[in-house]
C-alpha positions in Angstrom: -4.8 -0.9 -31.7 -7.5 -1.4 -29.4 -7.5 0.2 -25.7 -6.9 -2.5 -23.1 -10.0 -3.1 -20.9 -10.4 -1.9 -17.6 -9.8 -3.7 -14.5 -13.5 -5.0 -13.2 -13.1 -3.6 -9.9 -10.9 -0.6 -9.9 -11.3 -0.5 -6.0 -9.2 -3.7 -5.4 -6.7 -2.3 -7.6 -6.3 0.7 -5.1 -5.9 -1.1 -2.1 -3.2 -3.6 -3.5 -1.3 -0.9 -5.1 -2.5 2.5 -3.1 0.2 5.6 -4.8 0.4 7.0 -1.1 0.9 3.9 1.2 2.6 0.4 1.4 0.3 -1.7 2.9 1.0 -5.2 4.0 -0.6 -8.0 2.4 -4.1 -8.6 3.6 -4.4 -6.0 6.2 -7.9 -5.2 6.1 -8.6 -9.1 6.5 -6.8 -9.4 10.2 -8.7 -9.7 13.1 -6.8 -7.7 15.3 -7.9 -3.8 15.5 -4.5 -2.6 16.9 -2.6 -4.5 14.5 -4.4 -3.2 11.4 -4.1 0.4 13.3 -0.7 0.2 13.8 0.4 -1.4 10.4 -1.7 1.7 8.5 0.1 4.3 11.1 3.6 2.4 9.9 3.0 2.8 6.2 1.7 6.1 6.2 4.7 6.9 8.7 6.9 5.8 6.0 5.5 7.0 3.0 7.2 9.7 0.9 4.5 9.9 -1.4 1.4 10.6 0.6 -0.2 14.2 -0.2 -1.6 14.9 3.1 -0.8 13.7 6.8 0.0 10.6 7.8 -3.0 10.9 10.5 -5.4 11.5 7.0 -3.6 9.1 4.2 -3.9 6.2 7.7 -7.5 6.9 8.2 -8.0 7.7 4.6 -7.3 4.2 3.3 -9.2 2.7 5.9 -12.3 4.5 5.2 -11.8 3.4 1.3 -11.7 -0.1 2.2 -14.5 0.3 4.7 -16.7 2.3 2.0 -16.1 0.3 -1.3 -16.8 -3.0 0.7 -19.9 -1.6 1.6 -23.1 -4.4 2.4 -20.9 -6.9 1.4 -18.7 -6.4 5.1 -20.2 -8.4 7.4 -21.1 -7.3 11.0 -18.3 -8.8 12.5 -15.7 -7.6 9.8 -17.7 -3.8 10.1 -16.8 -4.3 13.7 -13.1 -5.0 13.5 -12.5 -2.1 11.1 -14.5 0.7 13.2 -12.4 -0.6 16.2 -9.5 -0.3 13.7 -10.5 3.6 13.3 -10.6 4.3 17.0 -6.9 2.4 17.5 -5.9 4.6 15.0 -7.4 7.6 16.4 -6.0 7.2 19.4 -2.2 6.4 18.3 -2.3 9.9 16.7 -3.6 11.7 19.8 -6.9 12.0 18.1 -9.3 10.2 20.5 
């Protein structure tokens, strides 16, 4: 029986269905900073299944999206999501 192929982009996959956090639909695509922050402090809050703090799995996913998006983010959308790191930064005491 032949091996089922491989999803193309494996990184999509991770984001949609991350093992540590629940993340709301589309919450990399929002164009709020504090909303994205707080949504990613939320799930990783939550989360029963996340291996490190919620302060690391938070910034963790973020930095995934951020890197696997790489030159296809846009300046504006680069913008939003490094504002997005220093909300998140600073609801965890760590700005």
């Amino acid at each position: 029986m032949p091996t089922p192929k491989p999803a193309k982009y494996w990184s999509g996959d991770v984001t949609k269905h991350s093992d540590a956090l629940d993340l709301e639909k589309d919450v990399f695509t929002w164009g709020d900073p504090r909303k994205i922050a707080r949504s990613l402090h939320d799930s990783a809050e939550r989360s029963a299944r996340r291996k490190r703090t919620p302060y690391q799995s938070a910034m963790s996913m973020l930095n995934f999206y951020i890197n696997r998006a790489g030159r296809n983010l846009n300046g504006g959308r680069k913008k939003v999501l490094s504002e997005a790191k220093d909300e998140l930064r600073k609801l965890y005491g760590k700005a």
